[in-house]
C-alpha positions as MATLAB code, in Angstrom:
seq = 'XXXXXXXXXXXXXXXXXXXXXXXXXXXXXXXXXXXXXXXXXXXXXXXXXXXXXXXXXXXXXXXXXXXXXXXXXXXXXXXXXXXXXXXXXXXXXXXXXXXXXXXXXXXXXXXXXXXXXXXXXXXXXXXXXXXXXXXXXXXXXXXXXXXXXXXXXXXXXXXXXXXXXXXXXXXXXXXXXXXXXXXXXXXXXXXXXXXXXXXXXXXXXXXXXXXXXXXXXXXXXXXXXXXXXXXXXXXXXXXXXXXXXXXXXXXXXXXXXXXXXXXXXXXXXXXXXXXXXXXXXXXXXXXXXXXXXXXXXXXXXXXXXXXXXXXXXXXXXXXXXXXXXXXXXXXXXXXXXXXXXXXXXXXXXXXXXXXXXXXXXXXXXXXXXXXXXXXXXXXXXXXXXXXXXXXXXXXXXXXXXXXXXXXXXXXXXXXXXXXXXXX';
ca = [
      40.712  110.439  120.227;
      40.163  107.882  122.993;
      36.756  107.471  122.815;
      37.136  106.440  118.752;
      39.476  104.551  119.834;
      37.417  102.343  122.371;
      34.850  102.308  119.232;
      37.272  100.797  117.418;
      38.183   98.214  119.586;
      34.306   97.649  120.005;
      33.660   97.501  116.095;
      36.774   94.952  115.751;
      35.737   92.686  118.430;
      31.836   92.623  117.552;
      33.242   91.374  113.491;
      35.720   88.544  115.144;
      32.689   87.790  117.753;
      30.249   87.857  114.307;
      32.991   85.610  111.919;
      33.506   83.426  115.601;
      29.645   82.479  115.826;
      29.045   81.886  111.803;
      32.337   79.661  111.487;
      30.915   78.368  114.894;
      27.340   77.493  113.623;
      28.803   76.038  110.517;
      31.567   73.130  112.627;
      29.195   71.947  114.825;
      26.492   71.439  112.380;
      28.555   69.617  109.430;
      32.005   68.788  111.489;
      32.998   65.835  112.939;
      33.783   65.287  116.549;
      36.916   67.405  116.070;
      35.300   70.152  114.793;
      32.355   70.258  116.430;
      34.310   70.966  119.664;
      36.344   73.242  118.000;
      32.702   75.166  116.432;
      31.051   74.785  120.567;
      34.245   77.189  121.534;
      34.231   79.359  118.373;
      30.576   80.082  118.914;
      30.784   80.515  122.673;
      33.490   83.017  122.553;
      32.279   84.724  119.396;
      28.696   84.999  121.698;
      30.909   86.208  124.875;
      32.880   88.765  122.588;
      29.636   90.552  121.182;
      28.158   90.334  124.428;
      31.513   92.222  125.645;
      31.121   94.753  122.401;
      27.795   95.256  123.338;
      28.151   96.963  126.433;
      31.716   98.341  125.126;
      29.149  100.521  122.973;
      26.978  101.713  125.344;
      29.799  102.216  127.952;
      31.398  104.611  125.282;
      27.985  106.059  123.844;
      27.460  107.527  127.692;
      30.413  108.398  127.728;
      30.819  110.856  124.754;
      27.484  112.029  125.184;
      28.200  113.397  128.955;
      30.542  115.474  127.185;
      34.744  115.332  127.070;
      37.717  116.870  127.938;
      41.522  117.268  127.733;
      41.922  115.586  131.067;
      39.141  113.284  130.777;
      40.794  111.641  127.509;
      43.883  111.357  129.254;
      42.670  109.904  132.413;
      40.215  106.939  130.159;
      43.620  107.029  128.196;
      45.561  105.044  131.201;
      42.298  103.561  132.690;
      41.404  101.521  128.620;
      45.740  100.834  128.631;
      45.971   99.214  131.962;
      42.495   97.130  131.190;
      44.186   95.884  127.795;
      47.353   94.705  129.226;
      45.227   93.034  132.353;
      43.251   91.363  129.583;
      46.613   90.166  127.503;
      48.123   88.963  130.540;
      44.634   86.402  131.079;
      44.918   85.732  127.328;
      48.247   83.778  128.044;
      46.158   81.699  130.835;
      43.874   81.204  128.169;
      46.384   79.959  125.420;
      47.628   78.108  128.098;
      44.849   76.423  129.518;
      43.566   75.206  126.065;
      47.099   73.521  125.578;
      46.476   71.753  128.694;
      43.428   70.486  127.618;
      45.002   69.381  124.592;
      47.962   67.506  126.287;
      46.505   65.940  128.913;
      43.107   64.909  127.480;
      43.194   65.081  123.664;
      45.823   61.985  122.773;
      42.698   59.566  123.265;
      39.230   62.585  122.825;
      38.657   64.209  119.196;
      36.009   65.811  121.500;
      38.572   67.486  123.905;
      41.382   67.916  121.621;
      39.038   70.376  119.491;
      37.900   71.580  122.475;
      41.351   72.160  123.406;
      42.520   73.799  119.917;
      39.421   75.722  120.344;
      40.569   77.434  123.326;
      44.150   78.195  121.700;
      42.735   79.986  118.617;
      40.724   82.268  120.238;
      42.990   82.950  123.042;
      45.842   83.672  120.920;
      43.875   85.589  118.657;
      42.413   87.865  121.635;
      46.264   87.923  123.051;
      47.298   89.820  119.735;
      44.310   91.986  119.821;
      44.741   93.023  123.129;
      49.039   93.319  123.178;
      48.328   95.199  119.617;
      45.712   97.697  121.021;
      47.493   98.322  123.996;
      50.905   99.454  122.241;
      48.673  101.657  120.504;
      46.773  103.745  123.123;
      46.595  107.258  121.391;
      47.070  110.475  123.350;
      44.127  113.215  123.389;
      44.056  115.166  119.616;
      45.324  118.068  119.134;
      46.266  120.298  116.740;
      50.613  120.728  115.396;
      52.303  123.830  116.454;
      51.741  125.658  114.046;
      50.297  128.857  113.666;
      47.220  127.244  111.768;
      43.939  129.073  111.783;
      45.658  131.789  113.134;
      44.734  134.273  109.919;
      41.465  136.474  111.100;
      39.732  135.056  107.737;
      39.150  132.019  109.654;
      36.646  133.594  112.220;
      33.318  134.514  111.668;
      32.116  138.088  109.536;
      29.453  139.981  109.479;
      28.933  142.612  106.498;
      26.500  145.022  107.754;
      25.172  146.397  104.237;
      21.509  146.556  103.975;
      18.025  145.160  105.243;
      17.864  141.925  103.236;
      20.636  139.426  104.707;
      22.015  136.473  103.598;
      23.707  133.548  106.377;
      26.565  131.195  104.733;
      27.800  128.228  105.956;
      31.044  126.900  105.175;
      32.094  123.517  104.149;
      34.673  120.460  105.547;
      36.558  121.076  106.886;
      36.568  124.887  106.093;
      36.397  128.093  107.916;
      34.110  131.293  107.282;
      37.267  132.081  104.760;
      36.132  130.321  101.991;
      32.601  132.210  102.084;
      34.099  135.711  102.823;
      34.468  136.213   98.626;
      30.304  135.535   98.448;
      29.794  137.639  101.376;
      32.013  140.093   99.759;
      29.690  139.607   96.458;
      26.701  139.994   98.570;
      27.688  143.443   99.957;
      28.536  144.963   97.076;
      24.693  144.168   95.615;
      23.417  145.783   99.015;
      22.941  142.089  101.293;
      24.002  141.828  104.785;
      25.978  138.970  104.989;
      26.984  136.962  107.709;
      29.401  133.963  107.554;
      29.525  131.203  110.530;
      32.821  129.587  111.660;
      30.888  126.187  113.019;
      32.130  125.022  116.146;
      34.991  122.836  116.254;
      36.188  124.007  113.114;
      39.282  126.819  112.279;
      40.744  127.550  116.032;
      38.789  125.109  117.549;
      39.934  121.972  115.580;
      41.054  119.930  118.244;
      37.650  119.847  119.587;
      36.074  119.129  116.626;
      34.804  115.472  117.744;
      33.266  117.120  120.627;
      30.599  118.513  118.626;
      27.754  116.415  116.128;
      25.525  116.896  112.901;
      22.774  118.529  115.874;
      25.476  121.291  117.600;
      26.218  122.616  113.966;
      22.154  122.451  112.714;
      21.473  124.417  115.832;
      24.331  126.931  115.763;
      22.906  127.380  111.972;
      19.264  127.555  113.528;
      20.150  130.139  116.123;
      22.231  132.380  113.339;
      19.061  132.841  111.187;
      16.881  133.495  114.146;
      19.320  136.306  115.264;
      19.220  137.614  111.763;
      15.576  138.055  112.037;
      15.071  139.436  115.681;
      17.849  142.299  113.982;
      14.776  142.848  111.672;
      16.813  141.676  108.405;
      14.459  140.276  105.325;
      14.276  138.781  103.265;
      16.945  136.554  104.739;
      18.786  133.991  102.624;
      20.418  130.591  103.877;
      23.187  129.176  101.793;
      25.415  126.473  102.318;
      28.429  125.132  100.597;
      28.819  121.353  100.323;
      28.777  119.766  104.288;
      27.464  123.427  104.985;
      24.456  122.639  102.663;
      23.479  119.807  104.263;
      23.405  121.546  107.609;
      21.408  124.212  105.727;
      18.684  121.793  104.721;
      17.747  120.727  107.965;
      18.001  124.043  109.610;
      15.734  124.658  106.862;
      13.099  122.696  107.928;
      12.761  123.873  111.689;
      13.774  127.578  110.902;
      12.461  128.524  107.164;
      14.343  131.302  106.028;
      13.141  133.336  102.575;
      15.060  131.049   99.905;
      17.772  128.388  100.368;
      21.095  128.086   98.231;
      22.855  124.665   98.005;
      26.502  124.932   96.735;
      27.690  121.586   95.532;
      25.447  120.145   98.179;
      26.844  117.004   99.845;
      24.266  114.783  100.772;
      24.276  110.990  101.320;
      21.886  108.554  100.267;
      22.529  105.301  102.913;
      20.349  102.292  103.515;
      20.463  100.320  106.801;
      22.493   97.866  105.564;
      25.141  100.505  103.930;
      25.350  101.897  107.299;
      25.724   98.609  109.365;
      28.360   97.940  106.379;
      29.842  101.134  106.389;
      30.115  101.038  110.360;
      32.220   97.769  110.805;
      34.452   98.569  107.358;
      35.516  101.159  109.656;
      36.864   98.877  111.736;
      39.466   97.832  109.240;
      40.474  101.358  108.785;
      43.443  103.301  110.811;
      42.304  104.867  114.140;
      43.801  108.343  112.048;
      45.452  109.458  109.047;
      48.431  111.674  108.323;
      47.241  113.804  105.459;
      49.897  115.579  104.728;
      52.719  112.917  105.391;
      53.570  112.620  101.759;
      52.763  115.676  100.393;
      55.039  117.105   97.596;
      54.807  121.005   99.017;
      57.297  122.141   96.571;
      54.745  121.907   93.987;
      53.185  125.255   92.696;
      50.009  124.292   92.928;
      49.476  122.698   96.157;
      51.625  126.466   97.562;
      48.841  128.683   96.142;
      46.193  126.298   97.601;
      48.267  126.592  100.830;
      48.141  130.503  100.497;
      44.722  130.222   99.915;
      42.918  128.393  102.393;
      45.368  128.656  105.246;
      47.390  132.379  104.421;
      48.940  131.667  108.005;
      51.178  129.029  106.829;
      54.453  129.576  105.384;
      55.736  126.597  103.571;
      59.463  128.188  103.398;
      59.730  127.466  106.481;
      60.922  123.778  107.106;
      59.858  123.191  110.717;
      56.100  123.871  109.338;
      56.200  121.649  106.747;
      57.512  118.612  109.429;
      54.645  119.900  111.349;
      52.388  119.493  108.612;
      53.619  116.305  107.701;
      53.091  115.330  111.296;
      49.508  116.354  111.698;
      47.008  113.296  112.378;
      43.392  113.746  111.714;
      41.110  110.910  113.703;
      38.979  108.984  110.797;
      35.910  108.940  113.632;
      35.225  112.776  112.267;
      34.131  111.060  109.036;
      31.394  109.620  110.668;
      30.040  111.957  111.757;
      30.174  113.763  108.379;
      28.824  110.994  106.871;
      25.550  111.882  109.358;
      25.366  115.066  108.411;
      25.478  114.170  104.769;
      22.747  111.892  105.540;
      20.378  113.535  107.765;
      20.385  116.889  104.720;
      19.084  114.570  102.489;
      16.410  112.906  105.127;
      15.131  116.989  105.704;
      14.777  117.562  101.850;
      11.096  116.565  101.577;
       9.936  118.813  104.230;
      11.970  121.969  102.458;
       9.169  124.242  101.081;
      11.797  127.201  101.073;
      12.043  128.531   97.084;
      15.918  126.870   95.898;
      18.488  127.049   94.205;
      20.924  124.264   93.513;
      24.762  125.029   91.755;
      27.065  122.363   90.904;
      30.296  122.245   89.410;
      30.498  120.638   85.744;
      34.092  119.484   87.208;
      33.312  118.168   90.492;
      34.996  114.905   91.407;
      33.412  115.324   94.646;
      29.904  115.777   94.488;
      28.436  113.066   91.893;
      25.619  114.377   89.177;
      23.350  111.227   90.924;
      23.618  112.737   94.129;
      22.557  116.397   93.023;
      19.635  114.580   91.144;
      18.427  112.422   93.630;
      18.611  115.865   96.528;
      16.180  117.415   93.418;
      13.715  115.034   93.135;
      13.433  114.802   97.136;
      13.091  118.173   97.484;
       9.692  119.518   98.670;
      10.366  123.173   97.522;
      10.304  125.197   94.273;
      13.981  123.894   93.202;
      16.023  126.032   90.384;
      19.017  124.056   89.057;
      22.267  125.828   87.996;
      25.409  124.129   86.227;
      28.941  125.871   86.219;
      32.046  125.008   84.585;
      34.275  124.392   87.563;
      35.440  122.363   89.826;
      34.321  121.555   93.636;
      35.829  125.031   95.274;
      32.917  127.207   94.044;
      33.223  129.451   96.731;
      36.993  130.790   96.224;
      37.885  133.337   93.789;
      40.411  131.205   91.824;
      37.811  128.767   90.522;
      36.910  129.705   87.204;
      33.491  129.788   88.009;
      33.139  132.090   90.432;
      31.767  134.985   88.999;
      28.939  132.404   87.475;
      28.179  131.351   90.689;
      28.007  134.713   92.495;
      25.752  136.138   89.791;
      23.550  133.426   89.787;
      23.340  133.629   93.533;
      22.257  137.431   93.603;
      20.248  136.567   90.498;
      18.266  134.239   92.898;
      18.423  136.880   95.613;
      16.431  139.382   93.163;
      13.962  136.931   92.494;
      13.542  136.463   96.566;
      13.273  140.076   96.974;
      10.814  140.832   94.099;
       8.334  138.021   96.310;
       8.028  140.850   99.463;
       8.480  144.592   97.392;
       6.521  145.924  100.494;
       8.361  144.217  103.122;
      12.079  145.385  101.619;
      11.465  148.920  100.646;
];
């Protein structure tokens, strides 16, 4: 969680450096004397501070992509905390210095007393941003102890039931559980089916932010080509939600016999909703407690407990204080955001016959998105509503059973395309 950390610190400098050289720009053109001095030091320390951010970025870029570890985070853990309270200790020179100015030269200089004022703003506002960062240093993530992701559901499966084959890929941040009902589906109709747990995800959660969008697409890539060299096909890909969008790109550089989207999450993001996106992050939490207020005596929220994490038991009141403890680092949304945007970027080179299915219910997965993956799509694309909401792949979502016949329905129409290949 260091490294996001150091991003954060990058992102929230960079907008103070950015609202420094604007306010800047804007004193020393229509200011007085006063405020022109004050605008020359506003827009020389905003310039300094990006300049700083700049290489912040690429410091921590190289970083994270030389790969990470437990002992790595912990060591640029003291290494970023002793830099920050080195830099809030030359803040109070700054402060200081900038008074001194003021004092000793600004009683008879509107020139050096907004000089001098200059100084004091931005040194006292880099002082709190420093003292504030450095109380918060956060220690390496890692997952409550708990015996989460313990149940075998979580891990990968593969149904060994016939020549045609299908690959699922489950959502965020799921586990191959929430595909094993499918799978299950697929077996029964005579489908091999084989269900990834993606990397980082399930067991591996606190190294989830060592993998990206490219790790999962190629784990996906590698899972179909295995299918194949077994001498499976036709072979089906079909992803559920962040899955899907991993499915469409894998898609494009490994074409398997027809593609299933399942309440496809993809992300439609222009340059400026990005650069927007990016630096609203910095106004955000480094992580979130999820679970913090969480009402688990509710019925509801216990069967959806039983459900997706059967390893859990919420009678048990040191779990739920672990639960209520658990922090998840916001930085994983960015990269889901990726993935959500690089699926859609694939679509157009998709030739692969699909099929589409979408909730009627979903709160998740807007109409406008589905529509805009469909008209992007360079395939044959078959569109399926069902009256349910996001979860399509568990058995308690009243559309199930749609959605698994529609899915072998789709299967039959792949497998009447190569009768002498599948006999």
């Amino acid at each position: 969680m260091i490294w996001d950390f150091q991003k954060l610190i990058v992102r929230r400098l960079v907008l103070w450096a950015g609202l420094s050289i604007l306010v800047g720009l804007g004193l020393i053109i229509l200011g007085g004397s006063f405020w022109q001095a004050f605008g020359i030091q506003a827009f020389a320390w905003g310039s300094a501070d990006a300049l700083i951010g700049w290489f912040g970025k690429r410091r921590v870029n190289q970083k994270t992509g030389d790969g990470t570890s437990y002992q790595g985070e912990v060591a640029e853990a003291v290494k970023i905390r002793k830099l920050l309270w080195i830099n809030t200790a030359l803040d109070v020179l700054y402060v200081a210095g900038g008074a001194a100015i003021v004092y000793f030269y600004g009683e008879g200089s509107q020139f050096w007393r907004g000089t001098g004022w200059g100084i004091v703003v931005q040194g006292g506002f880099l002082y709190t941003f420093d003292l504030w960062h450095a109380l918060r240093v956060p220690e390496p993530f890692g997952l409550p102890h708990l015996p989460i992701f313990t149940h075998p559901d979580h891990e990968a499966f593969f149904f060994d039931c016939g020549k045609p084959a299908v690959l699922l890929v489950h959502g965020f941040p799921g586990t191959a559980l929430e595909m094993r009902p499918l799978g299950q589906a697929f077996c029964e109709a005579g489908w091999t089916a084989s269900g990834l747990r993606l990397p980082g995800f399930g067991s591996e959660l606190a190294d989830l932010m060592q993998y990206a969008n490219e790790d999962w697409v190629d784990v996906v890539k590698n899972s179909l080509k295995s299918l194949q060299d077994q001498g499976h096909e036709p072979i089906l890909l079909a992803g559920y939600s962040f899955g899907a969008a991993l499915a469409l790109q894998a898609a494009v550089q490994t074409p398997p016999d027809g593609l299933i989207l399942i309440a496809p999450f993809t992300w439609d993001e222009s340059s400026f909703g990005k650069i927007f996106a990016d630096y609203f992050r910095a106004l955000l939490p480094l992580s979130v407690q999820p679970f913090k207020f969480v009402p688990f005596d509710l019925p509801i929220l216990s069967e959806k407990f039983r459900q997706y994490l059967p390893e859990i038991d919420l009678n048990k009141e040191t779990q739920i204080e672990e639960l209520r403890h658990l922090e998840i680092p916001l930085s994983i949304l960015d990269e889901v955001r990726k993935v959500g945007r690089q699926g859609l970027a694939a679509a157009p080179d998709v030739k692969t016959p699909t099929l589409i299915i979408r909730g009627t219910a979903d709160q998740i997965i807007h109409k406008k998105w589905i529509n805009a993956l469909r008209q992007r799509l360079g395939s044959q694309v078959s569109y399926h509503e069902v009256d349910g909401p996001h979860s399509l792949t568990m058995p308690d979502n009243p559309a199930f059973d749609d959605v698994a016949a529609s899915m072998i329905r789709f299967s039959r129409e792949i497998l009447t395309q190569k009768p002498e290949e599948t006999v």
